[in-house]
KEVO-188083 format. One record per residue (C-alpha): x, y, z; residue number from 1; residue in one letter. Coordinates in steps of 0.25 Angstrom, whole numbers, padded with zeros to 4 digits. Layout:
! KEVO-188083
(timar (X Y Z) NUM "A") ...
***
This chain:
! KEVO-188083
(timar (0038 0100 0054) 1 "X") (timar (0051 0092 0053) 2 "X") (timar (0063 0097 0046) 3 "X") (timar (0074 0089 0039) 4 "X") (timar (0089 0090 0041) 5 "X") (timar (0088 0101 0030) 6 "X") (timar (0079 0111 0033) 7 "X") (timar (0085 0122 0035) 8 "X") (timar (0093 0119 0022) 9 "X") (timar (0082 0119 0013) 10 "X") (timar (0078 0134 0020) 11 "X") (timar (0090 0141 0019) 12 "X") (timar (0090 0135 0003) 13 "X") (timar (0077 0141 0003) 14 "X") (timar (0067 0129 0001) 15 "X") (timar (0052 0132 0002) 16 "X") (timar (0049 0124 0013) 17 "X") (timar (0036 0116 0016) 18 "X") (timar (0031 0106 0027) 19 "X") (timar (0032 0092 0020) 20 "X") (timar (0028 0078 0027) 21 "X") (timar (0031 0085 0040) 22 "X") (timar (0044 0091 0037) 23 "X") (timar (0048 0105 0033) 24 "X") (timar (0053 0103 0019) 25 "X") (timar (0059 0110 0006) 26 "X") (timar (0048 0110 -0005) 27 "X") (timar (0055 0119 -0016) 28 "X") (timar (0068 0129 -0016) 29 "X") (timar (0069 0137 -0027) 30 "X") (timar (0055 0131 -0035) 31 "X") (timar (0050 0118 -0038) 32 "X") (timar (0052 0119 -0055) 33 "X") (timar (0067 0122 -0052) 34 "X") (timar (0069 0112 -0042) 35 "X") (timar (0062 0100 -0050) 36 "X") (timar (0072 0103 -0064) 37 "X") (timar (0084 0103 -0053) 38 "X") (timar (0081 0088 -0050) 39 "X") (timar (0076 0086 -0064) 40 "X") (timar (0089 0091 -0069) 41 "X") (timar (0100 0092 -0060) 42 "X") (timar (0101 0089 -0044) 43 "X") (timar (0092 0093 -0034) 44 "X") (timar (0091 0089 -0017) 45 "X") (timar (0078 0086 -0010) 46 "X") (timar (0079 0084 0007) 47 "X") (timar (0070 0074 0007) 48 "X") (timar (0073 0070 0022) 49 "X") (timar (0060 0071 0026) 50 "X") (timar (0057 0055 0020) 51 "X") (timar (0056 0045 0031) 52 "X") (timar (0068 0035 0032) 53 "X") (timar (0066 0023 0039) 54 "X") (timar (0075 0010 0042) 55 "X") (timar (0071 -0003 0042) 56 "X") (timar (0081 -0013 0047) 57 "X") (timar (0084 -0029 0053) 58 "X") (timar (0078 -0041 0048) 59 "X") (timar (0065 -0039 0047) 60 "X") (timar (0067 -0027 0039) 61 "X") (timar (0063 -0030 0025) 62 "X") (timar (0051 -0037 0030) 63 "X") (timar (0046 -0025 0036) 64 "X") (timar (0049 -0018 0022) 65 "X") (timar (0042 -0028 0014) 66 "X") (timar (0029 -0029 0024) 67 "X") (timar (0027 -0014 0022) 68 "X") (timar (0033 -0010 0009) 69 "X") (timar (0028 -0015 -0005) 70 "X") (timar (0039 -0017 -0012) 71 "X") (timar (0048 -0027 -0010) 72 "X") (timar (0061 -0022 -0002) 73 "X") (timar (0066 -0035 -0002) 74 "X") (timar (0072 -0033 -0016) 75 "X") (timar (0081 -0023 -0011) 76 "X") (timar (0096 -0023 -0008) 77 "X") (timar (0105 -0014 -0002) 78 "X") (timar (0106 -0001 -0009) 79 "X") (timar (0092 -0004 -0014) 80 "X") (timar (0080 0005 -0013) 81 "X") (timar (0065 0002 -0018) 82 "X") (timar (0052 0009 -0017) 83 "X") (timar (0042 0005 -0010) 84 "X") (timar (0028 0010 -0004) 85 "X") (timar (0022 0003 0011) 86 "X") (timar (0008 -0001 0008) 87 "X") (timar (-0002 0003 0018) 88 "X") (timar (-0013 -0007 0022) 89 "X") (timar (-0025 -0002 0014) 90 "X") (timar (-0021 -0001 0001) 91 "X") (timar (-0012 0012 0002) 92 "X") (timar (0000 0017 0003) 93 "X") (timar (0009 0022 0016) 94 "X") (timar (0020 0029 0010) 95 "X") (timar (0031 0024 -0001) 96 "X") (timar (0044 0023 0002) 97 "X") (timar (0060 0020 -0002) 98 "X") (timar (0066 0007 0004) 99 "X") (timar (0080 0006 0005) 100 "X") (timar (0090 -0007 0008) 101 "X") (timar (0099 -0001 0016) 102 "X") (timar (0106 -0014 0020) 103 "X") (timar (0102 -0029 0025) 104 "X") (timar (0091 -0026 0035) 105 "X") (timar (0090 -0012 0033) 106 "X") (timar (0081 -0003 0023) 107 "X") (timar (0078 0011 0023) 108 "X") (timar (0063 0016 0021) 109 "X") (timar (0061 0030 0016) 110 "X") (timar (0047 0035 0018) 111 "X") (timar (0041 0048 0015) 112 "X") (timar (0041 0059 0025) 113 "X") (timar (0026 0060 0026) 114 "X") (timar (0025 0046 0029) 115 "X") (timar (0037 0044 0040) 116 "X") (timar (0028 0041 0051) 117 "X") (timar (0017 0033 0045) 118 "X") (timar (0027 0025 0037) 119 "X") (timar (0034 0021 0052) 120 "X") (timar (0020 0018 0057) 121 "X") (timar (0016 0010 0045) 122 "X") (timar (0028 0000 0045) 123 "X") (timar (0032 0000 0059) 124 "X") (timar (0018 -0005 0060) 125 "X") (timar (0023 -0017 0053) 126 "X") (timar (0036 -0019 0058) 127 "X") (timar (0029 -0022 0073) 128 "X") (timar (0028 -0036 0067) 129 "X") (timar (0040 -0037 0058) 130 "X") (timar (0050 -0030 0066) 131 "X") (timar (0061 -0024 0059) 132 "X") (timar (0070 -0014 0062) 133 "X") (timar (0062 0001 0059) 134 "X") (timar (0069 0014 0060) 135 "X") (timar (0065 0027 0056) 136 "X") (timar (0076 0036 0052) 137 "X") (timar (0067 0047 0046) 138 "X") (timar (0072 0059 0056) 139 "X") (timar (0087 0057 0055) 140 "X") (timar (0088 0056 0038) 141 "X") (timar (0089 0066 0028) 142 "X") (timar (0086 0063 0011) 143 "X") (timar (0090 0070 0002) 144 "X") (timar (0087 0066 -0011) 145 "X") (timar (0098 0071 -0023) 146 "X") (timar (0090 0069 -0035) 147 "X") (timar (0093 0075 -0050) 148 "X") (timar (0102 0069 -0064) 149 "X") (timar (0114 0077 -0057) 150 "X") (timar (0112 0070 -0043) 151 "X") (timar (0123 0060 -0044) 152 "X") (timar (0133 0068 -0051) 153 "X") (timar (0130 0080 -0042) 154 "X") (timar (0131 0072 -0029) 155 "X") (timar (0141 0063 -0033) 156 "X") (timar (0153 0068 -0026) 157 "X") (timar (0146 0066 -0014) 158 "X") (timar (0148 0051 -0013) 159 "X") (timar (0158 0042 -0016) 160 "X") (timar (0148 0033 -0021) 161 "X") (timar (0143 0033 -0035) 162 "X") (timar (0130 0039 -0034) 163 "X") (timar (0127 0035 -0050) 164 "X") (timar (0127 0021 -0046) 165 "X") (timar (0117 0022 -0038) 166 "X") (timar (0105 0017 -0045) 167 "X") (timar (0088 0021 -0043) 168 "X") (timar (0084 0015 -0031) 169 "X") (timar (0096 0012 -0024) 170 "X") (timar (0105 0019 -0015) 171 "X") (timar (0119 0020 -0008) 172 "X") (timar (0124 0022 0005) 173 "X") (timar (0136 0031 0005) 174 "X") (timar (0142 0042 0007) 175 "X") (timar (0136 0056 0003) 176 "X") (timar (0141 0070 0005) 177 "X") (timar (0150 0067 0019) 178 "X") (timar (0140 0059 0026) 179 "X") (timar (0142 0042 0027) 180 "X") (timar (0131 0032 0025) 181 "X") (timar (0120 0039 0016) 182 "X") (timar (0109 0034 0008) 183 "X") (timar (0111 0037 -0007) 184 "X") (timar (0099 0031 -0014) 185 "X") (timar (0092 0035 -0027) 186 "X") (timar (0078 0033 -0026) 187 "X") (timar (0074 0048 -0031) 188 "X") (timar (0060 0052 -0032) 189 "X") (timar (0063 0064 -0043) 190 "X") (timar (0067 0054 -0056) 191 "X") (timar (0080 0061 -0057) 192 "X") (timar (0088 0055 -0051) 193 "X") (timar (0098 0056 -0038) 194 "X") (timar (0098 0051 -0025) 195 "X") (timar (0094 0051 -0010) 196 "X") (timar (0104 0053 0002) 197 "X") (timar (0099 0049 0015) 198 "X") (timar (0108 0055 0027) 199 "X") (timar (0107 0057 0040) 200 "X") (timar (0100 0071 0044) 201 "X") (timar (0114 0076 0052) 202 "X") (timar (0120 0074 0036) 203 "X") (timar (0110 0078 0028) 204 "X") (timar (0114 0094 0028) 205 "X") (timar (0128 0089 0023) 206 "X") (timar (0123 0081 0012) 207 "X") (timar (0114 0092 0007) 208 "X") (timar (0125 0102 0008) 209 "X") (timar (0134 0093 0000) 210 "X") (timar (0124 0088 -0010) 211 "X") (timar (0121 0103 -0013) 212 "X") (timar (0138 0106 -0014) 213 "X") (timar (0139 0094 -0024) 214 "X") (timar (0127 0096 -0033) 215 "X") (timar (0129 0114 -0034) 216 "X") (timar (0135 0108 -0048) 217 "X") (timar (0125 0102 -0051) 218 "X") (timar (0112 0112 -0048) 219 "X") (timar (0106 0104 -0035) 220 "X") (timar (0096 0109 -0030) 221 "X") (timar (0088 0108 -0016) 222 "X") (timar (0075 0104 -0021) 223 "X") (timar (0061 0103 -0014) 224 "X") (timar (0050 0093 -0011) 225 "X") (timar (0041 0101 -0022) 226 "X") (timar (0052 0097 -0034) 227 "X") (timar (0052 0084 -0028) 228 "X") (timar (0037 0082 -0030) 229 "X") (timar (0038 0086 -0044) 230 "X") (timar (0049 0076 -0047) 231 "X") (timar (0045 0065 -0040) 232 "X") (timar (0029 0068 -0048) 233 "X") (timar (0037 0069 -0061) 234 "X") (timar (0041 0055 -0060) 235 "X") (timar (0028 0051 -0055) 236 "X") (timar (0033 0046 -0039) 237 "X") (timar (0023 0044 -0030) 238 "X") (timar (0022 0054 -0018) 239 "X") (timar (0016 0049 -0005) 240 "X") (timar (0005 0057 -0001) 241 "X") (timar (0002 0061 -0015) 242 "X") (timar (0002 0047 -0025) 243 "X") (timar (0001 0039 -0011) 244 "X") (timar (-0006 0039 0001) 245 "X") (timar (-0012 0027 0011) 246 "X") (timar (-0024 0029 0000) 247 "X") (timar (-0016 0024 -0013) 248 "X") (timar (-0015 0010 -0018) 249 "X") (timar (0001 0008 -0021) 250 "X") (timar (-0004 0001 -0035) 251 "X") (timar (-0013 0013 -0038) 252 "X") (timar (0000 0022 -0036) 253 "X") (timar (0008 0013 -0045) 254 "X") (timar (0015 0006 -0034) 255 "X") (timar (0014 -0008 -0040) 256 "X") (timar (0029 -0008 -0044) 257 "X") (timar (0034 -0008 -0029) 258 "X") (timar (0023 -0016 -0024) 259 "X") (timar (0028 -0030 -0023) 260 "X") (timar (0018 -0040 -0021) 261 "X") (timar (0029 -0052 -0019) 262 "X") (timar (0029 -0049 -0004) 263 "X") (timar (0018 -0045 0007) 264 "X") (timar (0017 -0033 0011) 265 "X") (timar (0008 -0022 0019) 266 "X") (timar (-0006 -0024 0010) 267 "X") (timar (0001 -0030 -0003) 268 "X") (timar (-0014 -0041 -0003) 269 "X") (timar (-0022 -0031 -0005) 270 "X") (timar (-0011 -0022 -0014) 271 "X") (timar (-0010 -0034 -0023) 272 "X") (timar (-0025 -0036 -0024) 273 "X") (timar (-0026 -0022 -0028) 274 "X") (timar (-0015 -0026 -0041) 275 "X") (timar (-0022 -0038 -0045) 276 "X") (timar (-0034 -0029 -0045) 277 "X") (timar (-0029 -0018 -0051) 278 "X") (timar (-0030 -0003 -0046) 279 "X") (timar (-0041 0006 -0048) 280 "X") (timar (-0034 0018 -0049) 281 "X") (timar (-0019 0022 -0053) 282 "X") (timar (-0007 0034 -0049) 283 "X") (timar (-0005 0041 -0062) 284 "X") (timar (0004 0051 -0068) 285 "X") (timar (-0001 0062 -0077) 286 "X") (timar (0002 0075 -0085) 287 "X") (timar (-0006 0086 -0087) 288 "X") (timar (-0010 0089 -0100) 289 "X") (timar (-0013 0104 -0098) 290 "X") (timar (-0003 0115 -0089) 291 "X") (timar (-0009 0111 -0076) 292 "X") (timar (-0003 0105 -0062) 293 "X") (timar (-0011 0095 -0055) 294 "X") (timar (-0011 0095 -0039) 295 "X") (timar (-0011 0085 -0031) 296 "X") (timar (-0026 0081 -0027) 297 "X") (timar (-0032 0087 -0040) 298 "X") (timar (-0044 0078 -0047) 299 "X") (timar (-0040 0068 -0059) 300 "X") (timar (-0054 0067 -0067) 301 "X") (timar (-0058 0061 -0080) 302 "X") (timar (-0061 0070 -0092) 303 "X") (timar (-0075 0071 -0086) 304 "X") (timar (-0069 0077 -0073) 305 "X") (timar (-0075 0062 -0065) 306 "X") (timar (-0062 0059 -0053) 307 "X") (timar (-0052 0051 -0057) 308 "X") (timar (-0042 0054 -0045) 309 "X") (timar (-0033 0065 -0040) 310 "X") (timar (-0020 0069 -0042) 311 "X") (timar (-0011 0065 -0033) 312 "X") (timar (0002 0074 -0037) 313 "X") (timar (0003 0084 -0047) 314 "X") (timar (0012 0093 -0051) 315 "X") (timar (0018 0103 -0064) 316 "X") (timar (0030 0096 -0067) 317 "X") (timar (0041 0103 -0069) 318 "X") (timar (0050 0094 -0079) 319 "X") (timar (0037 0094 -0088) 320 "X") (timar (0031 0107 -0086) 321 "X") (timar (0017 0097 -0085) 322 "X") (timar (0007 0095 -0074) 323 "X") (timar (0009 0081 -0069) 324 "X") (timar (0002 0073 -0059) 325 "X") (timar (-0002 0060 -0055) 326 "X") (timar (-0014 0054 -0048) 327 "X") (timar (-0023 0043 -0047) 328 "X") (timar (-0032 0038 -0059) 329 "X") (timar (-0042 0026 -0062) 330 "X") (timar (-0033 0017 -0067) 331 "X") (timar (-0040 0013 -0079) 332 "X") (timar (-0036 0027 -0083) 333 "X") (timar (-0021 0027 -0077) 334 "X") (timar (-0015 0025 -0090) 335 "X") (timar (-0006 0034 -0098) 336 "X") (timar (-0012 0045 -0107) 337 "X") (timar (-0025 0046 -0099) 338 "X") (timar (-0033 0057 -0097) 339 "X") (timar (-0036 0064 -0086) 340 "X") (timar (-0040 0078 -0080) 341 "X") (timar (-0035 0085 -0066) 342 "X") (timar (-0041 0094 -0060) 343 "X") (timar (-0036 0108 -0058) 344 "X") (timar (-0047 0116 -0052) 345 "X") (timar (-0058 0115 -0061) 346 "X") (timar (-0053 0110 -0072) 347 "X") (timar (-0049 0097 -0078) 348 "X") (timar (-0036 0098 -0084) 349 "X") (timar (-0033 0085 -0092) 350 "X") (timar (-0021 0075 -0089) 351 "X") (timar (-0014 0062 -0095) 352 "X") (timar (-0010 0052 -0087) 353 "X") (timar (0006 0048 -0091) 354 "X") (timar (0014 0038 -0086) 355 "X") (timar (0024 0040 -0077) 356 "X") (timar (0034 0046 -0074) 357 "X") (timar (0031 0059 -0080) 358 "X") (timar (0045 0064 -0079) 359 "X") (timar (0055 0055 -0088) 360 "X") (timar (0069 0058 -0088) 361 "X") (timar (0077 0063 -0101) 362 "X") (timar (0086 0053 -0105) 363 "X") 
***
């Protein structure tokens, strides 16, 4: 079991932990209600330094990205970040990932933790014949992700940069807390808001000490992986494993929007086939209509109990008090105000399909 930089952090706060994607993490502190309404409503940090970071770099370097990613990173500038996924060669899906232009040449890929090795394999595979310049960086990063609607006041005294101007989807790099040279991006996966700090591991602990010094204002909060599931689920962001596997078609999953079809790229013939044909099945969001929490892996059935599909993550949210869920559903019935029933041991409790996200900010 690997530790991050911050383990013994997170146990002398008193964090739950857990074995995650091969690492000893933080799953909740003081409970997973309390820690969700701190992001919601005011400023939380996650140590989420178990993601995997790797570089590519030199001149065939957006080749590379382009061959084994599906959007298109050659939109990109400096500062710039997309999301993207790296298509498998049977139709699925080997992990999604962020991609970052870090300068000319140079582009950081950030991978999920589970994936690290299989993601190296995957496009080093392809990089035999292109050639470029591959690093990974994985075990000498920390991330911690600042994320809330008081982040960027809460934090701001930290840079000299101003931290409101950076907008969704790009990033800085500055300083942050004393240390030089950090990544201060803002590609949250909570829906409200904040930023990402990539540091080295020998400069995480002052980071953390001094994000926690500036936000005690403010009510930050050390908050776990459970909170983060339940925000990221609120806003309806896929999570690998559970919405994606090697099994998922990417168009099923709602990945049409970053699957570019102006370039080629790892299975895109057959990717595009599948679009002109259409999908049989689509990733859907839905609410329960009844005080009940849908699990990951429960049935979806019709109102005569016949299979539709499972539930692929569910959970009782906590900014609606509702069950919510989403899961894979014929298309011809993946359309908003559908009914359909999970179910919870042996009975069929009804559902609606609604569009997503089911979390929407109060303006």
């Amino acid at each position: 079991m690997k530790n991050t930089a911050l383990t013994t952090t997170h146990e002398s706060l008193g964090a739950k932990m857990v074995p995650f994607a091969g690492y000893n993490m933080p799953v909740q502190y003081e409970g997973v209600t309390l820690e969700h309404h701190t992001v919601r409503n005011d400023v939380g940090v996650f140590d989420v330094s178990h993601m995997g970071e790797f570089i590519v770099s030199g001149p065939k370097a957006l080749e590379l990205i382009q061959k084994v990613s599906a959007n298109d990173a050659s939109k990109l500038h400096i500062g710039r970040a997309q999301y993207s996924y790296l298509p498998n060669e049977t139709g699925g899906v080997v992990d999604d990932l962020l991609i970052y232009k870090i300068k000319e040449e140079q582009y950081l890929l950030v991978v999920n933790a589970s994936n690290i090795e299989k993601d190296w394999d995957h496009i080093s595979s392809y990089n035999e014949e292109i050639g470029a310049d591959l690093r990974d960086l994985s075990n000498d990063y920390s991330l911690l992700a600042i994320q809330g609607p008081k982040a960027v006041e809460a934090m701001q005294s930290l840079t000299s940069i101003d931290l409101s101007a950076i907008k969704y989807y790009h990033f800085e790099v500055a300083d942050f807390a004393g240390v030089e040279h950090v990544i201060i991006s803002a590609t949250g996966y909570t829906g409200s808001g904040g930023f990402e700090i990539y540091c080295k591991n020998n400069e995480v602990q002052q980071v953390w000490d001094k994000v926690m010094e500036a936000g005690a204002d403010y009510g930050i909060k050390p908050i776990g992986l459970a909170a983060r599931d339940t925000l990221r689920l609120e806003m309806g962001f896929c999570l690998y494993g559970n919405d994606l596997d090697d099994t998922t078609s990417p168009l099923e999953a709602g990945l049409g929007w970053v699957t570019k079809f102006t370039k080629n790229f790892v299975n895109s013939e057959a990717l595009a086939l599948q679009k002109e044909n259409g999908v049989h099945r689509k990733l859907v969001g839905f609410t329960m209509d009844e005080r009940a929490v849908p699990r990951g892996s429960y049935a979806i059935k019709d109102v005569d109990g016949n299979d539709l599909g499972i539930v692929t993550s569910g959970t009782m949210s906590p900014s609606l008090n509702q069950g919510i869920g989403m899961g894979y559903i014929p298309s011809s019935m993946a359309v908003p105000e559908t009914k359909i029933y999970i179910q919870i041991r042996k009975k069929l409790v009804p559902a609606t399909v609604v569009k997503l996200p089911f979390y929407k900010k109060v303006s």
